[in-house]
C-alpha positions in Angstrom: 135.0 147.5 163.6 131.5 146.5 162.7 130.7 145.0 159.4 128.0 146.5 156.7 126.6 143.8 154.2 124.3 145.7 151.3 121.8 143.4 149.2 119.2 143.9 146.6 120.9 144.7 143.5 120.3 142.6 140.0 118.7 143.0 136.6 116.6 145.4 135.9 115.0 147.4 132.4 115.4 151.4 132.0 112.7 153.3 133.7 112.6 150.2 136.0 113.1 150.5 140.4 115.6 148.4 142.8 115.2 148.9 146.4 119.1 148.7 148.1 119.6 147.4 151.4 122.5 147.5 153.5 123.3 146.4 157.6 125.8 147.3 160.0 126.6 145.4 162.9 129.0 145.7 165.7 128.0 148.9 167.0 125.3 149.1 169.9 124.5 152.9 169.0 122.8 154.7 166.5 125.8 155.2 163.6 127.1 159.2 163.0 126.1 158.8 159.5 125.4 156.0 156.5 125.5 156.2 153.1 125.3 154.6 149.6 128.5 154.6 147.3 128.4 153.4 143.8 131.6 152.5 141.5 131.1 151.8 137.0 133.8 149.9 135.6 136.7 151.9 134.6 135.1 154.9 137.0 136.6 155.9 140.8 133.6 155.5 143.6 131.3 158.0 144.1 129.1 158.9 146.9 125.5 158.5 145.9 123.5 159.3 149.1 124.1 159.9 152.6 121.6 160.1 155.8 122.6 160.8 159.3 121.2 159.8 162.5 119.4 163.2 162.8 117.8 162.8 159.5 120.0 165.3 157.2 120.3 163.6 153.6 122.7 164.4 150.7 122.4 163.1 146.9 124.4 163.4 144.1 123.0 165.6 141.5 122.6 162.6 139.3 120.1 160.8 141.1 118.3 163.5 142.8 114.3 163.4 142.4 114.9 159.7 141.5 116.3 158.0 144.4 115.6 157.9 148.2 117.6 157.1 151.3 116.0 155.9 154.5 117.1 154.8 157.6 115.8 152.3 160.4 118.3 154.1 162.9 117.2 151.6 165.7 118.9 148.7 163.8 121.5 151.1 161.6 119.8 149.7 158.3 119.6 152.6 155.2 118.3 151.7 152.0 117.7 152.9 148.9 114.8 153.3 146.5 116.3 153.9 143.2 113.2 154.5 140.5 113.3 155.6 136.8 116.6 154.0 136.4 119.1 154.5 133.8 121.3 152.6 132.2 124.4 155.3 133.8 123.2 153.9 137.3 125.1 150.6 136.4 127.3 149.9 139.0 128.3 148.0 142.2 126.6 150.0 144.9 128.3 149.6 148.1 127.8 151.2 151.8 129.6 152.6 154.4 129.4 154.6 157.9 131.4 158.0 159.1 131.0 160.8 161.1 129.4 162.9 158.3 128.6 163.0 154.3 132.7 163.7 154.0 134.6 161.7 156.6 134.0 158.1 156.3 135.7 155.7 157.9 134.2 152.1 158.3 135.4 149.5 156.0 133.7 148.6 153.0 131.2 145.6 152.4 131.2 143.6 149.6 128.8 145.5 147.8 125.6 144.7 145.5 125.5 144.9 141.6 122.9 146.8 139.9 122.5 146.4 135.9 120.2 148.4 133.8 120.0 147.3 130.7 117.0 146.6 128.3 
């Protein structure tokens, strides 16, 4: 099973922008689907945006109109322009691969911490 490695988080003031980055390896062929996950202290992990190979995207109702998911299929790289953050969108942000934006199935990277906070 391939490996996904996200980077790009850290520090940033409300209103402010991160840009997410995450790579999978170990897979020769464009990957089913990727997508961005994000878990808050004391909260379960939630999917926050997914992209497939065919270019169909999902959000989560709390970051719609403020983030955006894109994909470098050719290298299965997805990243994610967050903008107008909040300080809700704190969390370790983490990404993963499946067959669609409900089966997932590759294992989880480390992650990448994002902080909003003034």
């Amino acid at each position: 099973q391939g490996q996904l490695v996200e980077s790009g988080g850290g520090l940033v003031q409300p209103g402010g922008s991160l840009r997410l980055s995450c790579v999978a390896s170990g897979s020769d062929r464009p990957l089913p689907t990727m997508g961005w996950f994000r878990q808050a202290p004391g909260m379960q992990r939630s999917l926050v945006a997914a992209i497939s190979s065919g270019g169909t995207i999902d959000y989560a109702d709390s970051v719609q109109g403020r983030f955006t998911i894109s994909r470098d299929g050719a290298k299965n790289t997805i990243f994610l322009q967050m903008d107008s953050l909040k300080p809700e969108d704190t969390a370790v942000y983490y990404c993963r691969s499946g067959l669609n934006a409900a089966i997932w199935y590759s294992s989880w990277g480390q992650g990448t911490q994002v902080t909003v906070s003034s």
